[in-house]
Structure formats: C-alpha cells, structure tokens
C-alpha positions in Angstrom: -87.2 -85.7 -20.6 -86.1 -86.2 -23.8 -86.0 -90.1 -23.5 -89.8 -90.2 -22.6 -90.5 -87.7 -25.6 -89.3 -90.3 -27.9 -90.9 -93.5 -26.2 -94.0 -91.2 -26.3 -93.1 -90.6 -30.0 -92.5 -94.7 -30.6 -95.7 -95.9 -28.7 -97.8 -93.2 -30.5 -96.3 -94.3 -34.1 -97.0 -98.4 -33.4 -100.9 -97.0 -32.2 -101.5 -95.9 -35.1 -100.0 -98.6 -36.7 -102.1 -101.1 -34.7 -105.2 -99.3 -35.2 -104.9 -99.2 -39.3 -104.0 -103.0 -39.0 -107.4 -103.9 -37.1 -105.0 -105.1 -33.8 -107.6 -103.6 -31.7 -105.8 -105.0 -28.3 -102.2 -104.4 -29.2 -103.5 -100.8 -29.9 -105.1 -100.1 -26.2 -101.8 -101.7 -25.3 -100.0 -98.9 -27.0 -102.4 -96.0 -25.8 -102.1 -97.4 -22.2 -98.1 -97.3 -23.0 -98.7 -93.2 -24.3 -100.1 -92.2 -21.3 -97.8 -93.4 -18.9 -95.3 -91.6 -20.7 -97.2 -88.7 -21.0 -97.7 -88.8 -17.1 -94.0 -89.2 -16.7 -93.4 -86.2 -18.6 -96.0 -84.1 -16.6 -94.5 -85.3 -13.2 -90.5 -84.5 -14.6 -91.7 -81.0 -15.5 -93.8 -80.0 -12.3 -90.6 -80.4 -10.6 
C-alpha cells in the first residue's frame, strides 16, 4: 500500500510538473499513470 502511495505521490508531482511546462501529452500520461494507482489502492483496501 505504501509503495503505490508514493508512485501516486511521484506521478502526481511530474503532472504538475508537465502541466506548468506546457507538455500537454506527457501530463495526460501522468494523470492516466495517477489513476491506475489510485485504483490499485482502492482494490488493496476493499480487501
């Protein structure tokens, strides 16, 4: 849990970066990245 905390942590730190450096594609990249570890998350605590 803790390991897709921080990967949720490091993909939403490089989004932000992307989006104040105009990288419009690399920053969907990242959000796509976020959720998926945001889903991980949900499924490791439902069970």
């Amino acid at each position: 849990m803790n390991t897709f905390f921080t990967q949720y942590e490091t993909s939403k730190n490089n989004a932000i970066q992307f989006m104040e450096n105009g990288q419009i594609s690399a920053y969907l990249n990242a959000l796509l990245e976020m959720n998926k570890y945001k889903r991980l998350m949900v499924a490791v605590v439902s069970n």
